[in-house]
TORBANU-649667 format. One record per atom (N, C-alpha, C, CB): chain; x negated, y negated, z; atom name; residue number from 1. Coordinates in nm, 4 decimals, padded with zeros to 6 digits. Glycine has a CB too. Layout:
BEGIN
> c;xx;yy;zz;a;k
> A;X;Y;Z;CA;NUM $
...
***
This chain:
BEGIN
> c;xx;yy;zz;a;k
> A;04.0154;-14.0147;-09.6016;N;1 $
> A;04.0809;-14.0124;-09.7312;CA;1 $
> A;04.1775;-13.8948;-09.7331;C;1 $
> A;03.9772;-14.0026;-09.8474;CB;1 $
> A;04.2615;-13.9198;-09.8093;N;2 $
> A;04.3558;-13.7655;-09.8231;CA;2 $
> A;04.4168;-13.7366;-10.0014;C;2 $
> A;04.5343;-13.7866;-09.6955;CB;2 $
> A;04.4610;-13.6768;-09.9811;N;3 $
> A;04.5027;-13.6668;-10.1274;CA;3 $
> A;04.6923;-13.5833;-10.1047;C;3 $
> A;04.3514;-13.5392;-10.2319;CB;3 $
> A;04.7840;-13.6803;-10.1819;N;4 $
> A;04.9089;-13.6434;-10.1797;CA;4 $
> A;04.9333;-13.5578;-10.3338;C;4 $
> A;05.0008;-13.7812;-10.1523;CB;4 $
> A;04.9553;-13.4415;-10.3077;N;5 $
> A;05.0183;-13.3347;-10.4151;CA;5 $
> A;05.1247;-13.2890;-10.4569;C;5 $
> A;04.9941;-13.2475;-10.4041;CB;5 $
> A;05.1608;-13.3281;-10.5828;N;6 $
> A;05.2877;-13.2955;-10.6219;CA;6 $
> A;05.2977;-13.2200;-10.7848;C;6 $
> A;05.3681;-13.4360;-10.6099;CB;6 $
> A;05.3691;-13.1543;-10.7065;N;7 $
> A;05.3742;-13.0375;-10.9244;CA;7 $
> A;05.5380;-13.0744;-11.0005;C;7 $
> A;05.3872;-12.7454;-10.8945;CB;7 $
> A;05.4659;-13.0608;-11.0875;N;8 $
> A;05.6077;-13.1614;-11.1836;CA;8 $
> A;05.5959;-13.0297;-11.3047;C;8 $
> A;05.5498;-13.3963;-11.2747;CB;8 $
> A;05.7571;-12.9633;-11.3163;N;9 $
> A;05.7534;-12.9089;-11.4645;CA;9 $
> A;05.8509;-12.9760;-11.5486;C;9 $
> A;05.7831;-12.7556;-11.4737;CB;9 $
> A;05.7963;-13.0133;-11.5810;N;10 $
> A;05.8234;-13.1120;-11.7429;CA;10 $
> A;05.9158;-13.0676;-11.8728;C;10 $
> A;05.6723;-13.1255;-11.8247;CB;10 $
> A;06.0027;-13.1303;-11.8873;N;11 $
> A;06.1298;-13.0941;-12.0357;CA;11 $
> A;06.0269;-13.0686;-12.1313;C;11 $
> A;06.2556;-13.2472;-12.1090;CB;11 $
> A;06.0358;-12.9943;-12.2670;N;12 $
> A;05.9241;-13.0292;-12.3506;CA;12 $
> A;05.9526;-13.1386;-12.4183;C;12 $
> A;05.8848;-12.9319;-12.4386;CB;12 $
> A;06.1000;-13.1741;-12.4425;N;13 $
> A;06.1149;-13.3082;-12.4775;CA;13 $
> A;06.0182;-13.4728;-12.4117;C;13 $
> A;06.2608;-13.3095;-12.4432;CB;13 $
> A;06.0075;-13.4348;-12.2731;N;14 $
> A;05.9441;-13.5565;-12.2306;CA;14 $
> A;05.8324;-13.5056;-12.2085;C;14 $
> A;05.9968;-13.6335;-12.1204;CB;14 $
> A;05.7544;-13.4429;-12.2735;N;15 $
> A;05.6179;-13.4273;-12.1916;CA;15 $
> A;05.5148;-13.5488;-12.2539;C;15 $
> A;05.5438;-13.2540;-12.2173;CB;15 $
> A;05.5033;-13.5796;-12.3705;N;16 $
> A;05.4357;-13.7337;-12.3982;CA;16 $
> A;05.4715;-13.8182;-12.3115;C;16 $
> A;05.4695;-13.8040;-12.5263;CB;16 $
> A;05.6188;-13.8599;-12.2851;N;17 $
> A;05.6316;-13.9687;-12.2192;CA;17 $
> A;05.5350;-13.9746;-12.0445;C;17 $
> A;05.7996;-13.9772;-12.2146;CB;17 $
> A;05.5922;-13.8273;-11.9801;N;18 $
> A;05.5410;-13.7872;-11.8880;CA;18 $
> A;05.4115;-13.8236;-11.8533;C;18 $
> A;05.5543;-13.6856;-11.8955;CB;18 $
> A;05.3159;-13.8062;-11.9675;N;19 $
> A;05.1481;-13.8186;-11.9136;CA;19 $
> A;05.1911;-13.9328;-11.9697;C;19 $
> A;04.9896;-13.7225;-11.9675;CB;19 $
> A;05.2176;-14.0159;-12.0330;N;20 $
> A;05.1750;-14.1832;-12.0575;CA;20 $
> A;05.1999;-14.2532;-11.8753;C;20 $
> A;05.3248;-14.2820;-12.2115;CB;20 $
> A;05.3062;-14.1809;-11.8671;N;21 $
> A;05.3478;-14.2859;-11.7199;CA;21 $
> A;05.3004;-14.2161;-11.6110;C;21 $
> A;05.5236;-14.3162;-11.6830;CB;21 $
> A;05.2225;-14.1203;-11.6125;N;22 $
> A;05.1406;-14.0917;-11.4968;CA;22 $
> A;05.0186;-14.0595;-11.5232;C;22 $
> A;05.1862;-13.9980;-11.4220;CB;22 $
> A;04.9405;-14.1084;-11.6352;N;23 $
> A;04.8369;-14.1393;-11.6553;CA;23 $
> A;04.7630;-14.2338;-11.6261;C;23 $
> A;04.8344;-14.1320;-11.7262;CB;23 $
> A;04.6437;-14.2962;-11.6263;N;24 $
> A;04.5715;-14.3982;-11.6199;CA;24 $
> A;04.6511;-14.5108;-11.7130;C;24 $
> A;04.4280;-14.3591;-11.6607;CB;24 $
> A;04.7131;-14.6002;-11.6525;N;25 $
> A;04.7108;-14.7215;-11.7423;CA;25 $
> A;04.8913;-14.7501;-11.7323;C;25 $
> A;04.6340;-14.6806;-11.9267;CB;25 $
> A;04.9539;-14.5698;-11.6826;N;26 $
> A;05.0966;-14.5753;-11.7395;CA;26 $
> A;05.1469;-14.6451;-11.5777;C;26 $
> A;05.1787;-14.3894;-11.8029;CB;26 $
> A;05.3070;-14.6230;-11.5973;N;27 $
> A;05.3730;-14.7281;-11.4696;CA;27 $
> A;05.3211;-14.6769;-11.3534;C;27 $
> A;05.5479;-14.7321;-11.4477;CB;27 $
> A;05.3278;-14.5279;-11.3116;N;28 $
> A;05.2633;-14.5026;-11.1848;CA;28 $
> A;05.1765;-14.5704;-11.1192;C;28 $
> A;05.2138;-14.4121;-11.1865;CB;28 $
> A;05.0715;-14.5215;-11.1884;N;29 $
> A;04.9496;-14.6033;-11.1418;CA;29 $
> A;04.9327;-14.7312;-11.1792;C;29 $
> A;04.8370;-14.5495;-11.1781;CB;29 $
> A;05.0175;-14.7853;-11.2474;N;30 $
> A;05.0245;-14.9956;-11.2419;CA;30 $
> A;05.0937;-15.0430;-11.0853;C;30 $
> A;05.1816;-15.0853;-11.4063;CB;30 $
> A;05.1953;-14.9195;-11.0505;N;31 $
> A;05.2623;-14.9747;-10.9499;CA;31 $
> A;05.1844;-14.8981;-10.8197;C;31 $
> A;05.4293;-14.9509;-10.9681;CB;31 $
> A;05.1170;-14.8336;-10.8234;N;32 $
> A;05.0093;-14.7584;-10.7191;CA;32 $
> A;04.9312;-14.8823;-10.6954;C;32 $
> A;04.9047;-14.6161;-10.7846;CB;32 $
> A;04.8493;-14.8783;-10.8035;N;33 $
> A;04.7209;-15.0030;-10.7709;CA;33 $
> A;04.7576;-15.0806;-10.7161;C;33 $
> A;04.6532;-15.0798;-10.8668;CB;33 $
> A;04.8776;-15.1694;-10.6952;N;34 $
> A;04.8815;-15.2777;-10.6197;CA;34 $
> A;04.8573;-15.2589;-10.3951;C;34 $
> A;05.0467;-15.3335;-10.6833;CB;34 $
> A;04.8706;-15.1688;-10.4364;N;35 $
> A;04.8181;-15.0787;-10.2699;CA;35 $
> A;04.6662;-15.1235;-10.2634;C;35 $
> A;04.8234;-14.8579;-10.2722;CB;35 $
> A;04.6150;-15.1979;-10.1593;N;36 $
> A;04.4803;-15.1601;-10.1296;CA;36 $
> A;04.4685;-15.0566;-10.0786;C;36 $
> A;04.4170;-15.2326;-10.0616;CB;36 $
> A;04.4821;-14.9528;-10.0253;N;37 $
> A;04.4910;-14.8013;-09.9904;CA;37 $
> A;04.4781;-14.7047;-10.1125;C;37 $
> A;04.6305;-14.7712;-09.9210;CB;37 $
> A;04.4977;-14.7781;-10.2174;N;38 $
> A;04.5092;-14.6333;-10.2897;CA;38 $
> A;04.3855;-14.6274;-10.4019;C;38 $
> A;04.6748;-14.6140;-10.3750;CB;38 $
> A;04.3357;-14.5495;-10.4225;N;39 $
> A;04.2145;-14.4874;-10.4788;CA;39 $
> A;04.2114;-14.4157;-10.6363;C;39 $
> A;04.1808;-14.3807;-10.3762;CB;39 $
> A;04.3377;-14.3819;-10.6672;N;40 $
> A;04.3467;-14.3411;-10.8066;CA;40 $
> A;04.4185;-14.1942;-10.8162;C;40 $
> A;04.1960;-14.3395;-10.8711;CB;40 $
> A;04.4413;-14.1687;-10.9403;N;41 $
> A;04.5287;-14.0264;-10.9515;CA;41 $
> A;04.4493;-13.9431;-11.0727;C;41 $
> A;04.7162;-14.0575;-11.0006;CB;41 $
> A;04.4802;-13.7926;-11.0338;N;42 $
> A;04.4265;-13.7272;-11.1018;CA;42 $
> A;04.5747;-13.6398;-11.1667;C;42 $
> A;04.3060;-13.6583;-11.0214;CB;42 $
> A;04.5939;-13.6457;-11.2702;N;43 $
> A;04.6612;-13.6111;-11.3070;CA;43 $
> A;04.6108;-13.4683;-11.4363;C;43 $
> A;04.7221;-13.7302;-11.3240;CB;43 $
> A;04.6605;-13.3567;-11.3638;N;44 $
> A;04.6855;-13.2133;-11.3828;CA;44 $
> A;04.7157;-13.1126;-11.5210;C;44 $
> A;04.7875;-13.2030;-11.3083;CB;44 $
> A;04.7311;-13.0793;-11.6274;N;45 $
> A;04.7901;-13.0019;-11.6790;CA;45 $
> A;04.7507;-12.8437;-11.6934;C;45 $
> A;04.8039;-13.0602;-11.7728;CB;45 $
> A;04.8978;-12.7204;-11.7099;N;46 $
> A;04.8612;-12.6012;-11.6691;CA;46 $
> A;04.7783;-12.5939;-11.7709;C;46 $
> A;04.9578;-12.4960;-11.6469;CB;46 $
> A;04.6820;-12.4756;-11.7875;N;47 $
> A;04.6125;-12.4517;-11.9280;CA;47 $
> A;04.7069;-12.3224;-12.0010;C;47 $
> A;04.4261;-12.4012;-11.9027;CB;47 $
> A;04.7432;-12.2195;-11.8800;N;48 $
> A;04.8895;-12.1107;-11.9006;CA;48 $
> A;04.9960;-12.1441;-11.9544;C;48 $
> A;04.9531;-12.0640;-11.7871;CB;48 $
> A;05.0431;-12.2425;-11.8600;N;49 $
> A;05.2033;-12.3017;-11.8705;CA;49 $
> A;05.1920;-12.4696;-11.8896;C;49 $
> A;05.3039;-12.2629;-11.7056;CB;49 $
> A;05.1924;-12.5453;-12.0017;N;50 $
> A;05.1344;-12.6379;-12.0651;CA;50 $
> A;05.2731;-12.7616;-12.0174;C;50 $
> A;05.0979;-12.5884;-12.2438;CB;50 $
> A;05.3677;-12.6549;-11.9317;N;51 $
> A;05.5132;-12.7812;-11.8903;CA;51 $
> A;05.5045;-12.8223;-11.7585;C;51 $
> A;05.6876;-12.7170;-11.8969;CB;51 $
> A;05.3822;-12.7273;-11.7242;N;52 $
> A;05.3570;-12.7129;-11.5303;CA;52 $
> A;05.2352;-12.8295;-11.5404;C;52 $
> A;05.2777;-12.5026;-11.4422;CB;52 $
> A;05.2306;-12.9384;-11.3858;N;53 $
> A;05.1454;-13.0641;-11.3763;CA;53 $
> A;05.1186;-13.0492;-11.2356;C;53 $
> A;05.2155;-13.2120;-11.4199;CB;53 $
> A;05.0437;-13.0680;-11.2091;N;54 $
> A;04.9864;-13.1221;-11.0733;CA;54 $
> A;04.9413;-13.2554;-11.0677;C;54 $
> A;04.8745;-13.0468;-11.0294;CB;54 $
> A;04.9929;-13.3608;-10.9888;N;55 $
> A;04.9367;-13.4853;-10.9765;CA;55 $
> A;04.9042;-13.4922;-10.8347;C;55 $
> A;05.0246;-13.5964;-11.0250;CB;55 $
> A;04.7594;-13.5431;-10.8463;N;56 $
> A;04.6879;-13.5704;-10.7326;CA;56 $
> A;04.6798;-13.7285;-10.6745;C;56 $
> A;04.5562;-13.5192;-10.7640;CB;56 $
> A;04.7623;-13.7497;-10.5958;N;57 $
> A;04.7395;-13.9366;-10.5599;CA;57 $
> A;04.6396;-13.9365;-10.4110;C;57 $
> A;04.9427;-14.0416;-10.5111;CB;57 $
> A;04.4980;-14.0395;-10.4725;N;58 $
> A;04.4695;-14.0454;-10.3635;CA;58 $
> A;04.4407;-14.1588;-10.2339;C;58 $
> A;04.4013;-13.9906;-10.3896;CB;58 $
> A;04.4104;-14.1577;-10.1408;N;59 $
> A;04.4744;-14.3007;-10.0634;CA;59 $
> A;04.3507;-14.2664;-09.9611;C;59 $
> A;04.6783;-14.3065;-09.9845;CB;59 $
> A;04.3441;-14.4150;-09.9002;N;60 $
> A;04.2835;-14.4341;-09.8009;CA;60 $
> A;04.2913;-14.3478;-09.6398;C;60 $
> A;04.3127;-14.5529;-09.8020;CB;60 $
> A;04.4218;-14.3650;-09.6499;N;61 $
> A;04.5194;-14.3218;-09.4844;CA;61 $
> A;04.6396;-14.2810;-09.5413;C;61 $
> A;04.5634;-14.4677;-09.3525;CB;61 $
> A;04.6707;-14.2026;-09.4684;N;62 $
> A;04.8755;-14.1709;-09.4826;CA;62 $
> A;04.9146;-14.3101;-09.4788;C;62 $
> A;04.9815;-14.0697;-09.3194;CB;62 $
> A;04.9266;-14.3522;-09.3693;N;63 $
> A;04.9721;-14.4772;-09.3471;CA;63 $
> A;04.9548;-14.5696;-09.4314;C;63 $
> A;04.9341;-14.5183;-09.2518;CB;63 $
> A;04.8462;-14.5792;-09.5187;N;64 $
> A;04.8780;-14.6819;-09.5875;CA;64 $
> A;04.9619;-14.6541;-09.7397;C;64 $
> A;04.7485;-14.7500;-09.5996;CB;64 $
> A;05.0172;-14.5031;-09.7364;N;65 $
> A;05.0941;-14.4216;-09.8294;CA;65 $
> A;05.1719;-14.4901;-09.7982;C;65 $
> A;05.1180;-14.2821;-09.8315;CB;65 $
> A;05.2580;-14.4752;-09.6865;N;66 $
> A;05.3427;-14.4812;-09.6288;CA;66 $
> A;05.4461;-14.6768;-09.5943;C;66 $
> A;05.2701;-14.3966;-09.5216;CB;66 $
> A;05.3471;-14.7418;-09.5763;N;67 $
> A;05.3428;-14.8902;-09.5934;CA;67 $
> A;05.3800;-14.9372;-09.7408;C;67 $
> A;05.1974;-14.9418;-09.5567;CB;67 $
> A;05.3089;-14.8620;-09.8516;N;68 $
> A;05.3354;-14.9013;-09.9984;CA;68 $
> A;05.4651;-14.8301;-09.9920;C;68 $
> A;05.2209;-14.8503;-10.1260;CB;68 $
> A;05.5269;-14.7209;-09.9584;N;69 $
> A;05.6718;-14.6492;-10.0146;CA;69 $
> A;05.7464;-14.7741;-09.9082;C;69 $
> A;05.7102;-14.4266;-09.9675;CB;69 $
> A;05.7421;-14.8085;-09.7772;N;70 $
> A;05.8391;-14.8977;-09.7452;CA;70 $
> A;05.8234;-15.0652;-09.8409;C;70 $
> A;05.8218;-14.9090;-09.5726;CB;70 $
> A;05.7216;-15.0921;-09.8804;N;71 $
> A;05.6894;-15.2444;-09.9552;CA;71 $
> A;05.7474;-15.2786;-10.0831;C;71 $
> A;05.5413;-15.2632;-09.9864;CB;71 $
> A;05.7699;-15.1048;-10.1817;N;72 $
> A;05.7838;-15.1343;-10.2777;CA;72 $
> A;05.9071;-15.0006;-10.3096;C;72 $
> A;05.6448;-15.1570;-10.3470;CB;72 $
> A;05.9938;-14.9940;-10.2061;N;73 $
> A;06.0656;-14.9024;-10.1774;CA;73 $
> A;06.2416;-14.9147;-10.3448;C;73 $
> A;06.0987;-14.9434;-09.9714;CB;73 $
> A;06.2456;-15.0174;-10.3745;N;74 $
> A;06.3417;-15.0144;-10.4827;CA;74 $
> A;06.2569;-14.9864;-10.6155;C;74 $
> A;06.4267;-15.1556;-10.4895;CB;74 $
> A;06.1410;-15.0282;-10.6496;N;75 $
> A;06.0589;-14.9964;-10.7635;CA;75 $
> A;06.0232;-14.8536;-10.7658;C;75 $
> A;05.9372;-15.0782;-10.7653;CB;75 $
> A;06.0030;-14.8111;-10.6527;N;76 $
> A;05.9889;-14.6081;-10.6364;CA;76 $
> A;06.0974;-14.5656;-10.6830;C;76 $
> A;05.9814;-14.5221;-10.4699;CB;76 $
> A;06.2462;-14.6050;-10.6288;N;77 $
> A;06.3786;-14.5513;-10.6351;CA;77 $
> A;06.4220;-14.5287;-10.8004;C;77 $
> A;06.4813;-14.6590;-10.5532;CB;77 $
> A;06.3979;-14.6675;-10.8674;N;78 $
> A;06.3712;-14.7014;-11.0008;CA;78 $
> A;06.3349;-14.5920;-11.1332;C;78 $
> A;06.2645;-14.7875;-10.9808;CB;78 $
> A;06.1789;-14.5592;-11.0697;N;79 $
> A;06.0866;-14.4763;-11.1643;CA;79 $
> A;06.1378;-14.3536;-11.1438;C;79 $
> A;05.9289;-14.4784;-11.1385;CB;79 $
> A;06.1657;-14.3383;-10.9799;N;80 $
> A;06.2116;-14.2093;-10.9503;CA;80 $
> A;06.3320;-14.1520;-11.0246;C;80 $
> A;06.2381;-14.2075;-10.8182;CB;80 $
> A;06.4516;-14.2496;-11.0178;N;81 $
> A;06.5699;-14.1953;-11.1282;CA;81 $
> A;06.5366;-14.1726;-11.2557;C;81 $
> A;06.6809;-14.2861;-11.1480;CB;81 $
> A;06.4505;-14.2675;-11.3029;N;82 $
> A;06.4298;-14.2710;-11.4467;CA;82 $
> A;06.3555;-14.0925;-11.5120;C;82 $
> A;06.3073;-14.4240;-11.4700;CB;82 $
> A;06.2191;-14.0827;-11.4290;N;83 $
> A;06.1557;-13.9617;-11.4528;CA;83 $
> A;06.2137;-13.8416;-11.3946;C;83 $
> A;06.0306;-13.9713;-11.4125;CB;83 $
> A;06.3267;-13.8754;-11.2910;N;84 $
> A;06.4155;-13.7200;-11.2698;CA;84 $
> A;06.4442;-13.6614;-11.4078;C;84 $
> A;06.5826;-13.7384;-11.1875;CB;84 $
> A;06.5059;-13.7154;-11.4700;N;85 $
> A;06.5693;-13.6772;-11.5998;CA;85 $
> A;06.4861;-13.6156;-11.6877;C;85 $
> A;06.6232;-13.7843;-11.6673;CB;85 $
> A;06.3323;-13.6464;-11.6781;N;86 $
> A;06.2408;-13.5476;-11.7710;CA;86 $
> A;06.1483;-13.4146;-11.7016;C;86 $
> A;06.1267;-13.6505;-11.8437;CB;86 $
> A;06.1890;-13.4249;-11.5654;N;87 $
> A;06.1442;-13.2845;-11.4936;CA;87 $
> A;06.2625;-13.1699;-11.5003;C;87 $
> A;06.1082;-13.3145;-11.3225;CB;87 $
> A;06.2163;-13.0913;-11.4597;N;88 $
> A;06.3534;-12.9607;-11.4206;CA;88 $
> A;06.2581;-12.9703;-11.2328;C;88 $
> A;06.3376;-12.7097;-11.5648;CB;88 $
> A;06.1467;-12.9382;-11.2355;N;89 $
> A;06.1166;-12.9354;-11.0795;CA;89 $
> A;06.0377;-13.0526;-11.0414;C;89 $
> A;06.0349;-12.8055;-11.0334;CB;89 $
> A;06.0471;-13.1166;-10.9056;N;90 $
> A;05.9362;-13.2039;-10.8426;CA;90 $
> A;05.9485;-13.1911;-10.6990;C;90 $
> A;05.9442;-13.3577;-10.8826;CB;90 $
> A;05.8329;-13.1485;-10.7059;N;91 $
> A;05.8008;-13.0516;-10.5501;CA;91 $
> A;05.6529;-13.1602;-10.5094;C;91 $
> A;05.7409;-12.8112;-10.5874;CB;91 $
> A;05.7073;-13.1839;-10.3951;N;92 $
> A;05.5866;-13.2738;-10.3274;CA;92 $
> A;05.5160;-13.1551;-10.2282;C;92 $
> A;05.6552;-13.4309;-10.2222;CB;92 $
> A;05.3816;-13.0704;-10.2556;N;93 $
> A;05.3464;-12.9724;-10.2293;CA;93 $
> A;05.3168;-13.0134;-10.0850;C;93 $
> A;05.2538;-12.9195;-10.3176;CB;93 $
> A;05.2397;-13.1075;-10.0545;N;94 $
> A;05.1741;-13.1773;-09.9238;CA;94 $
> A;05.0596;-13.2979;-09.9218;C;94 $
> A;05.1077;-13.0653;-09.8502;CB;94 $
> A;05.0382;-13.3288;-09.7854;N;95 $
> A;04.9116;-13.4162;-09.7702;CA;95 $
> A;04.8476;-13.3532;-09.7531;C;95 $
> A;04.8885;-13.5069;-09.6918;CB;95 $
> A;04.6907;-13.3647;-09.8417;N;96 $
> A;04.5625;-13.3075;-09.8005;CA;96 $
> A;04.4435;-13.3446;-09.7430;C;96 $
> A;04.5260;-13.2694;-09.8756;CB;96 $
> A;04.3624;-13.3528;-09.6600;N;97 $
> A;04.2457;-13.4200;-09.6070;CA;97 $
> A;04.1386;-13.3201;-09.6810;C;97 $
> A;04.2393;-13.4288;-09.4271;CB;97 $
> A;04.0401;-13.4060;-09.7423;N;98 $
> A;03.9327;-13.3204;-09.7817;CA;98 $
> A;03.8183;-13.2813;-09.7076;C;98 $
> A;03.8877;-13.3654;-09.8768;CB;98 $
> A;03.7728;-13.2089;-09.6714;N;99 $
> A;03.7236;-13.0555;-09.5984;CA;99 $
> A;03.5634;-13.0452;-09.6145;C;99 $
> A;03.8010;-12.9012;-09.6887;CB;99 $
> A;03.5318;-13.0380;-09.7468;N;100 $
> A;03.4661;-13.0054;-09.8229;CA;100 $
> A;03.4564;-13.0312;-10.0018;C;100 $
> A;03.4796;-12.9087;-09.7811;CB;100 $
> A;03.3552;-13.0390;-10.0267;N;101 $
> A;03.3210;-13.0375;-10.1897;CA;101 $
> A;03.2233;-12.9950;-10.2290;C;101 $
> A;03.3143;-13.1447;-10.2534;CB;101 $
> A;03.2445;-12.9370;-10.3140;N;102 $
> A;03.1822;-12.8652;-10.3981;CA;102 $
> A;03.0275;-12.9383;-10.4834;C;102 $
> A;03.3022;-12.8296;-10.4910;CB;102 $
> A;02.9179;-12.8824;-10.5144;N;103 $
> A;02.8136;-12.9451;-10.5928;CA;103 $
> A;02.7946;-12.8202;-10.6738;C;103 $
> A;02.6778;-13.0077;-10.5106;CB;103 $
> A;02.7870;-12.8543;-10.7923;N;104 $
> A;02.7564;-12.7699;-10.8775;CA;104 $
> A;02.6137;-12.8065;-10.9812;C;104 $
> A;02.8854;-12.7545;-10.9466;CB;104 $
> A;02.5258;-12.7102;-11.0488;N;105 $
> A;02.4410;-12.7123;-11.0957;CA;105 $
> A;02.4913;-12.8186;-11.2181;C;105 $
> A;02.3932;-12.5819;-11.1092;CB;105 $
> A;02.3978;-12.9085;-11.2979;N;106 $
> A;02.4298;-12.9855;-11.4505;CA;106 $
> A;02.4385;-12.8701;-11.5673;C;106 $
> A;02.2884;-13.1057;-11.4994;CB;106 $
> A;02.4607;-12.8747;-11.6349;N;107 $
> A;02.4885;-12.8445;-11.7757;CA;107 $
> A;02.3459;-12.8341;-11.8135;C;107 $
> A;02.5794;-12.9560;-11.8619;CB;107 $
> A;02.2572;-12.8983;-11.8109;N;108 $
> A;02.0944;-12.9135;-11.8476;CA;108 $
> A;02.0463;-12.7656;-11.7933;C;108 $
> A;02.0012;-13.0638;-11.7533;CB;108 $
> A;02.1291;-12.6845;-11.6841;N;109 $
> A;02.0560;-12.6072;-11.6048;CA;109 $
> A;01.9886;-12.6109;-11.4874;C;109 $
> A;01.9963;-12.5800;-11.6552;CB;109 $
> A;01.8947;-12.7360;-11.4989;N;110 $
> A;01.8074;-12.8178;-11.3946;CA;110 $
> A;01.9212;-12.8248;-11.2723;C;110 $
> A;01.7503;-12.9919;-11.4594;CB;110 $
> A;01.8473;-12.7494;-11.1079;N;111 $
> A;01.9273;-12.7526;-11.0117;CA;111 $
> A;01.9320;-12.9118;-10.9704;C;111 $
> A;01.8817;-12.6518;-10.9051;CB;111 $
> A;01.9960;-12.9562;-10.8574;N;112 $
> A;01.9930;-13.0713;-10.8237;CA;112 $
> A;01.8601;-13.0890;-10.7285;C;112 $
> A;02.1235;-13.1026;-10.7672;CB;112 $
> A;01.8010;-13.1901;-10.6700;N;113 $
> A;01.7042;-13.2215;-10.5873;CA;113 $
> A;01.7683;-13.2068;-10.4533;C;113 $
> A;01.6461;-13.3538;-10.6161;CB;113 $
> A;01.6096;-13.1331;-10.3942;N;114 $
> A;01.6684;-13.0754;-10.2897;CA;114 $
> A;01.7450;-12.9255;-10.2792;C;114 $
> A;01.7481;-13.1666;-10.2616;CB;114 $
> A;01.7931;-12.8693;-10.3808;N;115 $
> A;01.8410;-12.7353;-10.3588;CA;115 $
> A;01.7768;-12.6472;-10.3483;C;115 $
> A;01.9061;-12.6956;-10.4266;CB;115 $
> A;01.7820;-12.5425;-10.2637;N;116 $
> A;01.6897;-12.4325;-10.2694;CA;116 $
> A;01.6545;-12.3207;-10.3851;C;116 $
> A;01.7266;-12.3695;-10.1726;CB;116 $
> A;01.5346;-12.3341;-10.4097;N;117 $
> A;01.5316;-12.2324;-10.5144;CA;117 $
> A;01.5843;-12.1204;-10.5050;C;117 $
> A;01.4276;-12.2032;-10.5457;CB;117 $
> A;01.6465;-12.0415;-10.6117;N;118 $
> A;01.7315;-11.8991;-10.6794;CA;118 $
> A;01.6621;-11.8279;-10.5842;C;118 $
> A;01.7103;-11.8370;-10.8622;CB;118 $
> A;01.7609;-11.7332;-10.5497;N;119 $
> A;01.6605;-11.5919;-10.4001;CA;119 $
> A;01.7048;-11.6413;-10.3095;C;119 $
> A;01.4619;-11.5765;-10.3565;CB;119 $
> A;01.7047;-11.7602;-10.2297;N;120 $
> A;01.6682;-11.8346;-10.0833;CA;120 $
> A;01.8297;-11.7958;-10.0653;C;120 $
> A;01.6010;-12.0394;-10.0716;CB;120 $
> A;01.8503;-11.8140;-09.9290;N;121 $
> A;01.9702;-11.7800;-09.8828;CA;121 $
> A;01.9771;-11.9196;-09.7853;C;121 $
> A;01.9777;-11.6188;-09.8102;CB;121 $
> A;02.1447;-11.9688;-09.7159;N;122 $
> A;02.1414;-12.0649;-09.6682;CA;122 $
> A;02.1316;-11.9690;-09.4958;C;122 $
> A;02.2680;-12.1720;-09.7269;CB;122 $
> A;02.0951;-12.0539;-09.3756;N;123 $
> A;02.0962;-12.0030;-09.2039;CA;123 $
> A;01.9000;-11.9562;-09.1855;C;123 $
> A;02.2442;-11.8030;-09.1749;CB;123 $
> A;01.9260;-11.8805;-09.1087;N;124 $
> A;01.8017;-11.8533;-09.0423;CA;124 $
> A;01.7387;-11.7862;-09.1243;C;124 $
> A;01.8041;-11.7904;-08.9217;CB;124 $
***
């Protein structure tokens, strides 16, 4: 799996429009989903700088990134002109392969099963 990253700072004029169409439901991801490769987007806002976005797209393989931008290569070109006009920046940061993840304790407190009790250290 990988994850493609890109930071978008946003007009304040378009910033509604912005998350509708790269939100769940908006054109992005109507025209993503049709990829069997692709897995869904997480889409970002700063909590500092409320015009700054990070969108996270994530996919099966590069390649099958890469297969959807040649398949549906005039509908990208499309959205792409259209949403230039409501960024000032769009910086495609990189491809990421995930590494690692994180588990964190619930909200209840209660550790997960299996974790070592508080004190214990992880190795020998």
């Amino acid at each position: 799996m990988i994850q493609i990253v890109w930071q978008y700072d946003v007009k304040e004029a378009f910033r509604a429009k912005f998350e509708l169409a790269y939100g769940p439901g908006g054109a992005w991801s109507r025209i993503l989903g049709s990829s069997p490769g692709y897995r869904g987007t997480v889409l970002l806002r700063d909590a500092h700088h409320p015009h700054r976005y990070l969108s996270i797209e994530n996919w099966d393989a590069e390649e099958e990134h890469q297969a959807f931008l040649e398949d549906h290569r005039d509908e990208c070109s499309s959205m792409d002109a259209t949403f230039k006009e409501w960024t000032e920046v769009a910086v495609r940061i990189g491809v990421f392969k995930l590494l690692a993840e994180a588990t964190v304790r619930s909200r209840t407190g209660k550790g997960r099963a299996g974790a070592r009790p508080r004190g214990q250290t992880w190795g020998p």
